[in-house]
mmCIF entry with sequence, helices, sheets and N, C-alpha, C, O atoms, coordinates in Angstrom:
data_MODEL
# 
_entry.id   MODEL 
# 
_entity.id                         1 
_entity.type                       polymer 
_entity.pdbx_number_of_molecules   1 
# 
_entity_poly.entity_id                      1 
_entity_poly.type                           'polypeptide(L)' 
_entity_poly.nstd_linkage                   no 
_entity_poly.nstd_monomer                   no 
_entity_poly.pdbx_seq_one_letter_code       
;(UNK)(UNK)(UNK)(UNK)(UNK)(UNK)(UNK)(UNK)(UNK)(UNK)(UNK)(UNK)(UNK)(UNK)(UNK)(UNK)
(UNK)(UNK)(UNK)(UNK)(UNK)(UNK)(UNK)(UNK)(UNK)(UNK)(UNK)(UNK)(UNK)(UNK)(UNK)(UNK)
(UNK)(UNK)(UNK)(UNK)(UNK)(UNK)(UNK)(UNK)(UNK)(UNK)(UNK)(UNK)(UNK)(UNK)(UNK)(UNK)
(UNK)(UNK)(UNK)(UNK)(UNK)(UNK)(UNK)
;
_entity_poly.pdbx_seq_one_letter_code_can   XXXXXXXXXXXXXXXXXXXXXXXXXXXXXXXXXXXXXXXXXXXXXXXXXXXXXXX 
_entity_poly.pdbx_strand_id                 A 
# 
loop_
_entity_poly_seq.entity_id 
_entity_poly_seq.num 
_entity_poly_seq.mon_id 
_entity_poly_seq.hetero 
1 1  UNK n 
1 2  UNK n 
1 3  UNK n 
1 4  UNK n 
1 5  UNK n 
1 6  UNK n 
1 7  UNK n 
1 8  UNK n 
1 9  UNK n 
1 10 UNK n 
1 11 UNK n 
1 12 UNK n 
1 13 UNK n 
1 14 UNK n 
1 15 UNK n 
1 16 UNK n 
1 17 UNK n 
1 18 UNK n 
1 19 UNK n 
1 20 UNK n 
1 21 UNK n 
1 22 UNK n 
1 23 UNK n 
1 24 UNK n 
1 25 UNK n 
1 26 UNK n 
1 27 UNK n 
1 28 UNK n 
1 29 UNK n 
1 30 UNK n 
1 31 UNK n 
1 32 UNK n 
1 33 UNK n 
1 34 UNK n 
1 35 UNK n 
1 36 UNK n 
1 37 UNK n 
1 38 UNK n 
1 39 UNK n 
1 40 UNK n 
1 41 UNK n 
1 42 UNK n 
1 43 UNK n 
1 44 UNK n 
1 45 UNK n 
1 46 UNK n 
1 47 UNK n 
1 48 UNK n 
1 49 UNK n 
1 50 UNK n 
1 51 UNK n 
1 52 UNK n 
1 53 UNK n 
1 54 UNK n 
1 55 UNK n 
# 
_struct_asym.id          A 
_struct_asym.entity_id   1 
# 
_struct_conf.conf_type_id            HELX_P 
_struct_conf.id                      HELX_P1 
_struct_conf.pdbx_PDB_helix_id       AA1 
_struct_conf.beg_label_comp_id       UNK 
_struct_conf.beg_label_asym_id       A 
_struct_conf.beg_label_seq_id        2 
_struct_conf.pdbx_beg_PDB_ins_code   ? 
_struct_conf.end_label_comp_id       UNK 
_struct_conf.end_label_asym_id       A 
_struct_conf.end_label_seq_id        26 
_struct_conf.pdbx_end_PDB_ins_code   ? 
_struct_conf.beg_auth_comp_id        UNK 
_struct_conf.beg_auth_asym_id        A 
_struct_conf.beg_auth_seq_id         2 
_struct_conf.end_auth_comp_id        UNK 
_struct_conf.end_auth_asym_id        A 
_struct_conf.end_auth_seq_id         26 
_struct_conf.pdbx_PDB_helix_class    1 
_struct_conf.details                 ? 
_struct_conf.pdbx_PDB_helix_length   25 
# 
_struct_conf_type.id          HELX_P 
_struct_conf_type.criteria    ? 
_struct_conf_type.reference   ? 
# 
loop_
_atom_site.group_PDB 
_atom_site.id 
_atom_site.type_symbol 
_atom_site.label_atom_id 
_atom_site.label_alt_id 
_atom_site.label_comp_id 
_atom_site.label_asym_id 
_atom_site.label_entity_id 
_atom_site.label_seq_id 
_atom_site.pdbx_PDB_ins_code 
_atom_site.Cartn_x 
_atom_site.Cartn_y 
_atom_site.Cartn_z 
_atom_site.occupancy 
_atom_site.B_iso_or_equiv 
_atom_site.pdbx_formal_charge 
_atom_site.auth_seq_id 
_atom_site.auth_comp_id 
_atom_site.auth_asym_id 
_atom_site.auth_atom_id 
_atom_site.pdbx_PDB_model_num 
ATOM 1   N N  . UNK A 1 1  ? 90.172  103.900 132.608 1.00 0.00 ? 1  UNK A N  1 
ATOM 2   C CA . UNK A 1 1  ? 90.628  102.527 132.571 1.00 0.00 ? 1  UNK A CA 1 
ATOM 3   C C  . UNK A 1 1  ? 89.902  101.733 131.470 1.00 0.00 ? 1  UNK A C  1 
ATOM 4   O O  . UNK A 1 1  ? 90.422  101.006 130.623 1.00 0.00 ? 1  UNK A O  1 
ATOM 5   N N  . UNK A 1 2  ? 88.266  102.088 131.694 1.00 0.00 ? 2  UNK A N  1 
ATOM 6   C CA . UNK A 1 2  ? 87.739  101.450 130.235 1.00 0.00 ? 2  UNK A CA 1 
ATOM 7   C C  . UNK A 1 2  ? 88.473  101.672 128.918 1.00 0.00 ? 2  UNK A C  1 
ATOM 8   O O  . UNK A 1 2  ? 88.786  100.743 128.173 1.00 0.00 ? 2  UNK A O  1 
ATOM 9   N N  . UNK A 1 3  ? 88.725  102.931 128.678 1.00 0.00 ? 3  UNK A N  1 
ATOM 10  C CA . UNK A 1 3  ? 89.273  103.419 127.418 1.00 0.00 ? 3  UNK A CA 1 
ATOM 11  C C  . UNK A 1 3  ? 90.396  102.845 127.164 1.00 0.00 ? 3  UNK A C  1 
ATOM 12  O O  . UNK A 1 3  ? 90.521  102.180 126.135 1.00 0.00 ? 3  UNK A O  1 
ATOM 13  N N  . UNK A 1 4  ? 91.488  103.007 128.118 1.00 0.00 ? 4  UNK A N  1 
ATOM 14  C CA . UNK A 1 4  ? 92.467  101.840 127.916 1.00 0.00 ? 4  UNK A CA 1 
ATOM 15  C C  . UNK A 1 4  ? 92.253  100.174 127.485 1.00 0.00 ? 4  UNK A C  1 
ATOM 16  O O  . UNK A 1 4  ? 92.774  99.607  126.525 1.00 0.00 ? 4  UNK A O  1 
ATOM 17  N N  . UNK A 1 5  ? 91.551  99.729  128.252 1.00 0.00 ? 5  UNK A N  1 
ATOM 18  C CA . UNK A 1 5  ? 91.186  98.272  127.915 1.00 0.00 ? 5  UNK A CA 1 
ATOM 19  C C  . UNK A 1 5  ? 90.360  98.269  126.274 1.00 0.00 ? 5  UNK A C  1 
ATOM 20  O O  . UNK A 1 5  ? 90.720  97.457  125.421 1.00 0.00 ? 5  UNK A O  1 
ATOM 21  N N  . UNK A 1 6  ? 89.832  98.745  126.146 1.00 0.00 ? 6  UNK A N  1 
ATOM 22  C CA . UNK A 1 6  ? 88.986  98.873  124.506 1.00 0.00 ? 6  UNK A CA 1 
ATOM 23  C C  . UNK A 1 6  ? 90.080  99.145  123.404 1.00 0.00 ? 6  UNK A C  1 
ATOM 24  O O  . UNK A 1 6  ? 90.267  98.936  122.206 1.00 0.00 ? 6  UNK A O  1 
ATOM 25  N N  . UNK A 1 7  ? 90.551  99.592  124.232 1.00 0.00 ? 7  UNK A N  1 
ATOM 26  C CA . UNK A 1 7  ? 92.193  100.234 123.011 1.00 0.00 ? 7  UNK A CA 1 
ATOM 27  C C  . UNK A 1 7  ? 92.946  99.365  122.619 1.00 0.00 ? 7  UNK A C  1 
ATOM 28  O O  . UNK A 1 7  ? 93.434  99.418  121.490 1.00 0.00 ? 7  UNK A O  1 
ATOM 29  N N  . UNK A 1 8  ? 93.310  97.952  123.840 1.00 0.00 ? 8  UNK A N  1 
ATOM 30  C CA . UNK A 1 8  ? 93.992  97.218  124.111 1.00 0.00 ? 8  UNK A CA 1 
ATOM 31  C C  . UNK A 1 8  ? 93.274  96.492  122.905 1.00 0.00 ? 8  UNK A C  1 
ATOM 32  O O  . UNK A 1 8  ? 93.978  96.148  121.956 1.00 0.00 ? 8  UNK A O  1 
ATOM 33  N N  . UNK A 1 9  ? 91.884  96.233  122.882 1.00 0.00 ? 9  UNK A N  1 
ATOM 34  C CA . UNK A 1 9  ? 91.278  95.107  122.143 1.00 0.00 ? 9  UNK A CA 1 
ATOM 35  C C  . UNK A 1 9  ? 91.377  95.458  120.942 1.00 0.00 ? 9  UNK A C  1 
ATOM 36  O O  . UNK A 1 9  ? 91.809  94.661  120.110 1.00 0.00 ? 9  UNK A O  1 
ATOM 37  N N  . UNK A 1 10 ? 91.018  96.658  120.621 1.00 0.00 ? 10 UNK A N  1 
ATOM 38  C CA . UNK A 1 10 ? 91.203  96.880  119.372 1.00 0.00 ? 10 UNK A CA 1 
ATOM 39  C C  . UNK A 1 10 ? 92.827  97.080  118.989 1.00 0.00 ? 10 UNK A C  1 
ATOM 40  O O  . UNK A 1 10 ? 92.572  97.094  117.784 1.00 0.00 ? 10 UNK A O  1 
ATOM 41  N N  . UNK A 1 11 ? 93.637  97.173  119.005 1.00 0.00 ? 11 UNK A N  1 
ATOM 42  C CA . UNK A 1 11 ? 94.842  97.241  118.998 1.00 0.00 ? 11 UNK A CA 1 
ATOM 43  C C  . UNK A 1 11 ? 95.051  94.961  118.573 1.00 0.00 ? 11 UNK A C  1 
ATOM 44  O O  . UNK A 1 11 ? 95.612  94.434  117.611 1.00 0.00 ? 11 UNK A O  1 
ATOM 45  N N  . UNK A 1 12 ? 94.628  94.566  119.272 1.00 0.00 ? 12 UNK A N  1 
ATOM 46  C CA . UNK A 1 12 ? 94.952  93.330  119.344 1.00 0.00 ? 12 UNK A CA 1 
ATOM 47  C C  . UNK A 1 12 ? 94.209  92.714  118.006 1.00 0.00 ? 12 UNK A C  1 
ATOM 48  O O  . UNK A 1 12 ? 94.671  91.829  117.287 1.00 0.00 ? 12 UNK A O  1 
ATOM 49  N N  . UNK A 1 13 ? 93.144  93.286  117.870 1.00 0.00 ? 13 UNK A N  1 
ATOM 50  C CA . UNK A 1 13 ? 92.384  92.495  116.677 1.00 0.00 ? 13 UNK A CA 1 
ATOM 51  C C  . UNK A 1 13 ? 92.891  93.245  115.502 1.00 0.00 ? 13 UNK A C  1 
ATOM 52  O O  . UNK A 1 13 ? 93.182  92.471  114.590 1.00 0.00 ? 13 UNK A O  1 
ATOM 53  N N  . UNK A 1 14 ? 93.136  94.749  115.161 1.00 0.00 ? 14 UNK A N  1 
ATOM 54  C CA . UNK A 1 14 ? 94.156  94.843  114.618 1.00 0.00 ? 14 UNK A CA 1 
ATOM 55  C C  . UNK A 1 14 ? 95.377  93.791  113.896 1.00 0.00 ? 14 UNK A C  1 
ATOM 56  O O  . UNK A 1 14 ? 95.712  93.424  112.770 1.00 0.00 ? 14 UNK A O  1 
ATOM 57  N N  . UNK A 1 15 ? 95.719  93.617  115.093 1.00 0.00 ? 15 UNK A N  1 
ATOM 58  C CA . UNK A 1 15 ? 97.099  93.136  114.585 1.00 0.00 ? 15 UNK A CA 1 
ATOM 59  C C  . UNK A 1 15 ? 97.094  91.554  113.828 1.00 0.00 ? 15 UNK A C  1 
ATOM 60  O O  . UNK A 1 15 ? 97.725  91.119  112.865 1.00 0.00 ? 15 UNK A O  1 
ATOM 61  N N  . UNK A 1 16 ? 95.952  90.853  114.854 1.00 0.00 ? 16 UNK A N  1 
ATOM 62  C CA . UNK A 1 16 ? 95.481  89.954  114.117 1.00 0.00 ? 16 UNK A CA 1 
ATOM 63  C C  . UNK A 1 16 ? 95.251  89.803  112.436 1.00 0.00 ? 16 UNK A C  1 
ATOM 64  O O  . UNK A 1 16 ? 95.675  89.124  111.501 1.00 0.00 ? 16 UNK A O  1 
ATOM 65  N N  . UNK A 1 17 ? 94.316  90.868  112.690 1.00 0.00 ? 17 UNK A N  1 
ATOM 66  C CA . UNK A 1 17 ? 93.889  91.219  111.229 1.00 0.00 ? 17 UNK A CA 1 
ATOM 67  C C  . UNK A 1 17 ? 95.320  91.217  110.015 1.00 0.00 ? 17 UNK A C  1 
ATOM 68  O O  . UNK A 1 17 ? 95.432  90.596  108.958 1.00 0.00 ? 17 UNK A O  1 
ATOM 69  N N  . UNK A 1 18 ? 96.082  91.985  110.560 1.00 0.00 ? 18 UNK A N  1 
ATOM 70  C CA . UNK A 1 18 ? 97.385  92.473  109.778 1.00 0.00 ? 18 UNK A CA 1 
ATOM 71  C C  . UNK A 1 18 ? 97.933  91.150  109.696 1.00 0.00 ? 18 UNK A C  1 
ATOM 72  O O  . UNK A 1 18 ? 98.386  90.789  108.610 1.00 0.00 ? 18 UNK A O  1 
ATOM 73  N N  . UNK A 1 19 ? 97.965  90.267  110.816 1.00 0.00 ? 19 UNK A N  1 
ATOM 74  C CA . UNK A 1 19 ? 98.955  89.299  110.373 1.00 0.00 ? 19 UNK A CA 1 
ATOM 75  C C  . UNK A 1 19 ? 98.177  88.143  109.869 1.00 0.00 ? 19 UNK A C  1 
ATOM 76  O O  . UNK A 1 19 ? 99.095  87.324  109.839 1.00 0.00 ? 19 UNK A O  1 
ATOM 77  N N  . UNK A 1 20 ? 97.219  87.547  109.486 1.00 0.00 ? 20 UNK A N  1 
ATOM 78  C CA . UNK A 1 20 ? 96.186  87.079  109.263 1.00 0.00 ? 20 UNK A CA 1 
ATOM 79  C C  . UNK A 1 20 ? 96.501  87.002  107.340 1.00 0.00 ? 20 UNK A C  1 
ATOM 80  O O  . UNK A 1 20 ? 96.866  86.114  106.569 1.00 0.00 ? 20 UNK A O  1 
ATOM 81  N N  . UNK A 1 21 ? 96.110  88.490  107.198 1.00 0.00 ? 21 UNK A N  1 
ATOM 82  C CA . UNK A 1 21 ? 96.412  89.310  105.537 1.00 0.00 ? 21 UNK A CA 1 
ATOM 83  C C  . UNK A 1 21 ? 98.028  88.882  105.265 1.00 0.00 ? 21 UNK A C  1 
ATOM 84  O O  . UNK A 1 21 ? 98.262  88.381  104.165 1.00 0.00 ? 21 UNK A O  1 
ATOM 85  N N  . UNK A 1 22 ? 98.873  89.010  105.972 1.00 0.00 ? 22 UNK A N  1 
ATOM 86  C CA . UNK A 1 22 ? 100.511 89.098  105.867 1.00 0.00 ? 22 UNK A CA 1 
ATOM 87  C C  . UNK A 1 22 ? 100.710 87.241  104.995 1.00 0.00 ? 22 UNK A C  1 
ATOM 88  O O  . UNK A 1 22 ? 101.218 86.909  103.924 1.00 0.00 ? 22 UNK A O  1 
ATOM 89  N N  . UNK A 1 23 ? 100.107 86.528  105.976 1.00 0.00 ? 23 UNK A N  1 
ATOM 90  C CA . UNK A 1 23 ? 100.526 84.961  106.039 1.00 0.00 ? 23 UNK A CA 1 
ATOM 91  C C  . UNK A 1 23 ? 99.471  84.897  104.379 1.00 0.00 ? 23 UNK A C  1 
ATOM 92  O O  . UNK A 1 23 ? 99.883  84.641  103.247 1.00 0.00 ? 23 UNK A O  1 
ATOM 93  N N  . UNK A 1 24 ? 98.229  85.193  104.773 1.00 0.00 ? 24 UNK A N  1 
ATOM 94  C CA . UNK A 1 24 ? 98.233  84.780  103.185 1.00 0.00 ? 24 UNK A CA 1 
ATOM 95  C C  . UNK A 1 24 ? 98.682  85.306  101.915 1.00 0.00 ? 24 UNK A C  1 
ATOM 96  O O  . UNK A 1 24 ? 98.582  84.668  100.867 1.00 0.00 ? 24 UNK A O  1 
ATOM 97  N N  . UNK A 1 25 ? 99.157  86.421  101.999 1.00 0.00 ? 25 UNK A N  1 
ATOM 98  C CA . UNK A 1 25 ? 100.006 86.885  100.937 1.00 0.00 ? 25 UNK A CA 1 
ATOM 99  C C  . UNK A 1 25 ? 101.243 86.078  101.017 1.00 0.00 ? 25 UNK A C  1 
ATOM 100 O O  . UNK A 1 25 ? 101.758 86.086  99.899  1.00 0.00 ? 25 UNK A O  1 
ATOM 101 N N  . UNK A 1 26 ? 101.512 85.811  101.340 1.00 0.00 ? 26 UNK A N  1 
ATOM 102 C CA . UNK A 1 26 ? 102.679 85.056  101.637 1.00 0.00 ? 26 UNK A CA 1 
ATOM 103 C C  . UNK A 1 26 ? 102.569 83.178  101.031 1.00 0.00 ? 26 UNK A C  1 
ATOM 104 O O  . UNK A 1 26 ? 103.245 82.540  100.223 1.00 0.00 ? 26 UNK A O  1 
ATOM 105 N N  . UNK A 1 27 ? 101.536 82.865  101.787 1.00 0.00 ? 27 UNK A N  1 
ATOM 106 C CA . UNK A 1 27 ? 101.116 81.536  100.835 1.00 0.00 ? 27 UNK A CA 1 
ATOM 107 C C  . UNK A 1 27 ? 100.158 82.045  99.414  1.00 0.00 ? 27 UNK A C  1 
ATOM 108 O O  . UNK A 1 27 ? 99.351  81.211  99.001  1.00 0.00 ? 27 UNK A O  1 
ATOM 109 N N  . UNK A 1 28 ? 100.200 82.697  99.058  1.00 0.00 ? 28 UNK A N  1 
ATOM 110 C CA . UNK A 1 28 ? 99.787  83.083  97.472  1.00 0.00 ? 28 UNK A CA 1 
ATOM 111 C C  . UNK A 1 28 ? 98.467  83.045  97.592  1.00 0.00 ? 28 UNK A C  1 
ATOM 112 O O  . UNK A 1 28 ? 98.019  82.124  96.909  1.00 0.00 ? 28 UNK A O  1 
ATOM 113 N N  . UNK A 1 29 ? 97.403  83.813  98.324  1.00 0.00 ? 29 UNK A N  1 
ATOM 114 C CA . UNK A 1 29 ? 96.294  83.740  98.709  1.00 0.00 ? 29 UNK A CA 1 
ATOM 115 C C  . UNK A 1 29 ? 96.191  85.045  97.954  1.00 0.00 ? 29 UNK A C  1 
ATOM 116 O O  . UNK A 1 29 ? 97.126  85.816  97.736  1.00 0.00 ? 29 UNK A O  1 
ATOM 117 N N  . UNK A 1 30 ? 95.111  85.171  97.637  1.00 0.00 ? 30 UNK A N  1 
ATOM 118 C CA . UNK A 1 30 ? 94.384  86.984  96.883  1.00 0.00 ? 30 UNK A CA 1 
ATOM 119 C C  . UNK A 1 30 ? 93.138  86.968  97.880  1.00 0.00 ? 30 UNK A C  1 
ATOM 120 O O  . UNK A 1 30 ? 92.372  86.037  98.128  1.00 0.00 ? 30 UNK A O  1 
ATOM 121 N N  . UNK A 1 31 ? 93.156  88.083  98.307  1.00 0.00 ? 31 UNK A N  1 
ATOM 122 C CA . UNK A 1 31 ? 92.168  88.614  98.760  1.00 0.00 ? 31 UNK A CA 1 
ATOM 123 C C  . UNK A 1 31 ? 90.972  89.284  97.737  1.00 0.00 ? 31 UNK A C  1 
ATOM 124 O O  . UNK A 1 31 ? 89.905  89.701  98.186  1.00 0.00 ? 31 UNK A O  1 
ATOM 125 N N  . UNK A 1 32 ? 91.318  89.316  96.327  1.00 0.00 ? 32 UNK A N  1 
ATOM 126 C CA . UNK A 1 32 ? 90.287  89.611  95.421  1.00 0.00 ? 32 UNK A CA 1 
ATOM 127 C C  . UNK A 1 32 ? 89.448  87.809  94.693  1.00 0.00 ? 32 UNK A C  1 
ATOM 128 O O  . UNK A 1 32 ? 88.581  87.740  93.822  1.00 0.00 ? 32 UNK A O  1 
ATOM 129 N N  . UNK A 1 33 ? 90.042  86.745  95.363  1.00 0.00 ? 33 UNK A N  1 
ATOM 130 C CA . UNK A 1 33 ? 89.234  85.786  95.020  1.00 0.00 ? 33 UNK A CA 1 
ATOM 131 C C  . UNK A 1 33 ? 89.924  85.181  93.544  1.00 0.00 ? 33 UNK A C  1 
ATOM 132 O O  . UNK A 1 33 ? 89.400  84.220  92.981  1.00 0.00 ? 33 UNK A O  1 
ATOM 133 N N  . UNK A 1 34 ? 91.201  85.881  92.970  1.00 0.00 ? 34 UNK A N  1 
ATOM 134 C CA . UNK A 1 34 ? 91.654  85.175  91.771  1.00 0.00 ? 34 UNK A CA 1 
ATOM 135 C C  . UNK A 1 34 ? 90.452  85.337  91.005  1.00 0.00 ? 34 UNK A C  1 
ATOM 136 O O  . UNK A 1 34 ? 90.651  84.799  89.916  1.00 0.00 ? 34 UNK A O  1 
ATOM 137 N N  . UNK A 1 35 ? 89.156  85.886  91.065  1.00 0.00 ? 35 UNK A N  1 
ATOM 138 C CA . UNK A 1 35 ? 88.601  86.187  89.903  1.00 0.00 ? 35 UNK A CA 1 
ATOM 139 C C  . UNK A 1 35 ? 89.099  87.169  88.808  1.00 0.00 ? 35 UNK A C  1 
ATOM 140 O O  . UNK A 1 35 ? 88.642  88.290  89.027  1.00 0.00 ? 35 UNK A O  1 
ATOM 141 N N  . UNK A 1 36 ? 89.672  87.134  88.003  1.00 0.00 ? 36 UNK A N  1 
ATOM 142 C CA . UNK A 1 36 ? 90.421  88.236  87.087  1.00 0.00 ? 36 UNK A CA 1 
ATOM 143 C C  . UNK A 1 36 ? 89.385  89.201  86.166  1.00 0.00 ? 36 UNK A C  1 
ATOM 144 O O  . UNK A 1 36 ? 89.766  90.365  86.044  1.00 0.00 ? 36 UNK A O  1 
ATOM 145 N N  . UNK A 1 37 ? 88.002  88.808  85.445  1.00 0.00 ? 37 UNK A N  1 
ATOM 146 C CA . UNK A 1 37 ? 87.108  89.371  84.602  1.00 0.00 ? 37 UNK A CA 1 
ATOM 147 C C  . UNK A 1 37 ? 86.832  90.507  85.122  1.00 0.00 ? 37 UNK A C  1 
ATOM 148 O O  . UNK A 1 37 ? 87.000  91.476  84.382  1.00 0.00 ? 37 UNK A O  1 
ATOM 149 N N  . UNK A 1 38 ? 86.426  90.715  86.263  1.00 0.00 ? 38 UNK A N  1 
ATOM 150 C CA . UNK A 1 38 ? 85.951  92.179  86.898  1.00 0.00 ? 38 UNK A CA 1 
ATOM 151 C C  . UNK A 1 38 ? 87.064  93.038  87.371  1.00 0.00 ? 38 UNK A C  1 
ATOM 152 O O  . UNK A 1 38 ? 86.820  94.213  87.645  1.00 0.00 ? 38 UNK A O  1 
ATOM 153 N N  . UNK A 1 39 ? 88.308  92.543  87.498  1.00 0.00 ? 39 UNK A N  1 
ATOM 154 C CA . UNK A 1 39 ? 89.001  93.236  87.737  1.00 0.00 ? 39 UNK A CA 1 
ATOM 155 C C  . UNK A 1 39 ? 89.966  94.211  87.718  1.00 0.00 ? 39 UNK A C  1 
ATOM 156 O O  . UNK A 1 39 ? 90.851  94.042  88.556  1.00 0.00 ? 39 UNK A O  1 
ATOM 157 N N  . UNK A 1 40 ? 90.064  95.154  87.035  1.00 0.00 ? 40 UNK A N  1 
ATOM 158 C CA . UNK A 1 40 ? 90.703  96.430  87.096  1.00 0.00 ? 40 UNK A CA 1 
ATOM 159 C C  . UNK A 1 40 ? 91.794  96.641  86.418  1.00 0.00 ? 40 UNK A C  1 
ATOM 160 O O  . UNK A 1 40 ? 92.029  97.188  85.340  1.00 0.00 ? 40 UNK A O  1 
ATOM 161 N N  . UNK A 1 41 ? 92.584  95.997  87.409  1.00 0.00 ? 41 UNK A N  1 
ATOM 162 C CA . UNK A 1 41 ? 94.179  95.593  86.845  1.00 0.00 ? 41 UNK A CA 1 
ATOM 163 C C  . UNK A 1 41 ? 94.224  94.088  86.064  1.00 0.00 ? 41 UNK A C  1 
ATOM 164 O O  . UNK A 1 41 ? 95.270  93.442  86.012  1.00 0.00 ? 41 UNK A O  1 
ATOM 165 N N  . UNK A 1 42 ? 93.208  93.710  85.584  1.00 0.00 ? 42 UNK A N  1 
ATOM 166 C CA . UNK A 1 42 ? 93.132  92.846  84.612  1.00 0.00 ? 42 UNK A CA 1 
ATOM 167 C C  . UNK A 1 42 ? 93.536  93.084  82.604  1.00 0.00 ? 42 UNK A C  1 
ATOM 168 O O  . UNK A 1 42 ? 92.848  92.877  81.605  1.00 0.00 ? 42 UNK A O  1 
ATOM 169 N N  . UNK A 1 43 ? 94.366  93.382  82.718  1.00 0.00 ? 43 UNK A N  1 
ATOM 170 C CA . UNK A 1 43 ? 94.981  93.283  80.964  1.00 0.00 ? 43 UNK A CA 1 
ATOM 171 C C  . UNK A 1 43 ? 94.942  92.598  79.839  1.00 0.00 ? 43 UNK A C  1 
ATOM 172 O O  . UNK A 1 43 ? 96.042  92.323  79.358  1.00 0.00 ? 43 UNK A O  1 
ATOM 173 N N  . UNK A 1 44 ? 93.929  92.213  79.234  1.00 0.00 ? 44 UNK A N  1 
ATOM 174 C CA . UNK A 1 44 ? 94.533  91.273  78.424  1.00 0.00 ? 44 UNK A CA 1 
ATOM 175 C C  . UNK A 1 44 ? 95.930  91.237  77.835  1.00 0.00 ? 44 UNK A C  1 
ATOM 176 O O  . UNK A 1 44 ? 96.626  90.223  77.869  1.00 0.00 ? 44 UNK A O  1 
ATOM 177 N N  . UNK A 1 45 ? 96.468  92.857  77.072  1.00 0.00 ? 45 UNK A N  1 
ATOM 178 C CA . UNK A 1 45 ? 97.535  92.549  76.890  1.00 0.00 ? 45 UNK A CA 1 
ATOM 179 C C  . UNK A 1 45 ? 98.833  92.218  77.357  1.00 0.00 ? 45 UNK A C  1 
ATOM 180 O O  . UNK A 1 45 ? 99.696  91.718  76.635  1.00 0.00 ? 45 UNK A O  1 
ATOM 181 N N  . UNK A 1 46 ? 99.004  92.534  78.744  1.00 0.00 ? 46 UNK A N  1 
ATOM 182 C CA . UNK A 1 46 ? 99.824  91.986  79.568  1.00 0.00 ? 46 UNK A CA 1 
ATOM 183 C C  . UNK A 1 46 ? 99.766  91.235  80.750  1.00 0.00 ? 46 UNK A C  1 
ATOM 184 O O  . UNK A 1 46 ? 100.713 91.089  81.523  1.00 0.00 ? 46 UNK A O  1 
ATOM 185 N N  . UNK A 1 47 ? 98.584  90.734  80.889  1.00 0.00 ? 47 UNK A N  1 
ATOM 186 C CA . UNK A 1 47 ? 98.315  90.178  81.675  1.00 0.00 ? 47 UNK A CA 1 
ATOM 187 C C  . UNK A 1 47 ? 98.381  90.672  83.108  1.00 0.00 ? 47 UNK A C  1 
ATOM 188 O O  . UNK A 1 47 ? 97.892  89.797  83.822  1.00 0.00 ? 47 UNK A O  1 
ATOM 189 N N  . UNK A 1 48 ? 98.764  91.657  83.783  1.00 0.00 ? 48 UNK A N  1 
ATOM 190 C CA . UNK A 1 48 ? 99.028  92.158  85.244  1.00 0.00 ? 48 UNK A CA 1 
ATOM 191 C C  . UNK A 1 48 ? 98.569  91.326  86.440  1.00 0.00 ? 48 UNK A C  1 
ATOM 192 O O  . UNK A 1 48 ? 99.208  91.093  87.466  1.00 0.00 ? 48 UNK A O  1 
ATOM 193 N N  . UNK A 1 49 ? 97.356  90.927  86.118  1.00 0.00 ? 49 UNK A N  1 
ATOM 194 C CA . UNK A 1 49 ? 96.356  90.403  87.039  1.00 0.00 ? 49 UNK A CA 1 
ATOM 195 C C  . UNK A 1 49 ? 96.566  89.270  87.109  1.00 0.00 ? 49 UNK A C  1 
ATOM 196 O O  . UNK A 1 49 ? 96.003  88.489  86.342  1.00 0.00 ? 49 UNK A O  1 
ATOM 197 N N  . UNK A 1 50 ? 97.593  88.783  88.220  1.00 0.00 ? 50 UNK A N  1 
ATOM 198 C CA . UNK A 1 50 ? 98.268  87.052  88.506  1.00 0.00 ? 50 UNK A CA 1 
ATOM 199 C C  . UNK A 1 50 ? 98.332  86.533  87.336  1.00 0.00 ? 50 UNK A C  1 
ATOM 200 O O  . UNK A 1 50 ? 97.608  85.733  86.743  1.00 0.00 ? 50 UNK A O  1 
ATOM 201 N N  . UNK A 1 51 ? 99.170  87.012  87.097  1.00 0.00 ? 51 UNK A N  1 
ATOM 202 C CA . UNK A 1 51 ? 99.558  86.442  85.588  1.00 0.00 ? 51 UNK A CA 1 
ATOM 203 C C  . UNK A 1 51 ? 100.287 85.236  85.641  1.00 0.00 ? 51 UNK A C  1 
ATOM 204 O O  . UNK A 1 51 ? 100.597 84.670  84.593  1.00 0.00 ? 51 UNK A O  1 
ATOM 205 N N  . UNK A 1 52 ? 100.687 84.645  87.067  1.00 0.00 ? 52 UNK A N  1 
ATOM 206 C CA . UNK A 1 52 ? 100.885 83.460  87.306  1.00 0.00 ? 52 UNK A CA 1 
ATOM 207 C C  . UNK A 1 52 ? 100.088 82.561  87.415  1.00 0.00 ? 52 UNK A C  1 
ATOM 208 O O  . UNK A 1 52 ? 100.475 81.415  87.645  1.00 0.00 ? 52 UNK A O  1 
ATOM 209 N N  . UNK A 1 53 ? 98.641  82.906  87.258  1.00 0.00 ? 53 UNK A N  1 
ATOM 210 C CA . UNK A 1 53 ? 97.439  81.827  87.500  1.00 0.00 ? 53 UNK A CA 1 
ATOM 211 C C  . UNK A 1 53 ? 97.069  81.995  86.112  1.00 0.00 ? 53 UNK A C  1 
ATOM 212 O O  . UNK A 1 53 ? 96.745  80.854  85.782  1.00 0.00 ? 53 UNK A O  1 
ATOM 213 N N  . UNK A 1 54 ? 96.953  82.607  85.289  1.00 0.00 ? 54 UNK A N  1 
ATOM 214 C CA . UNK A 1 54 ? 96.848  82.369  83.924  1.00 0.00 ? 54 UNK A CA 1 
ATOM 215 C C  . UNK A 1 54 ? 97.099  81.081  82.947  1.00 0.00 ? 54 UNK A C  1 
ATOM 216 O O  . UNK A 1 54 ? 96.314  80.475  82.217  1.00 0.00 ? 54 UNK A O  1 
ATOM 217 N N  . UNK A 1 55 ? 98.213  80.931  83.157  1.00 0.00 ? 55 UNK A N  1 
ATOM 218 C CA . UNK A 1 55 ? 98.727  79.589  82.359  1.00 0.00 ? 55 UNK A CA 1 
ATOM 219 C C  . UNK A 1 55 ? 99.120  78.657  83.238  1.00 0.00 ? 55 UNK A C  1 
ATOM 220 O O  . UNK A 1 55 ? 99.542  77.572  82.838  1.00 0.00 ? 55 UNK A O  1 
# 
């Protein structure tokens, strides 16, 4: 019965989590902080990296 109930919680914070991440992608939130210099998929020549916050 414990194991069930722990499952339950984690299952629940889970989902939280997921929908939490969902809504701010959604309002144009980055989870990398919009810092672009360190980042990876940062291009100068094409810009990749929110290339909507650029200009």
């Amino acid at each position: 019965m414990a194991t069930l109930i722990v499952g339950l919680i984690v299952a629940a914070v889970l989902m939280l989590a997921a929908r939490q991440l969902y809504k701010d992608r959604k309002s144009g939130k980055f989870s990398c902080g919009g810092n672009c210099e360190g980042c990876p998929n940062s291009c100068v020549c094409c810009g990749s990296c929110h290339s909507d916050l650029k200009n």
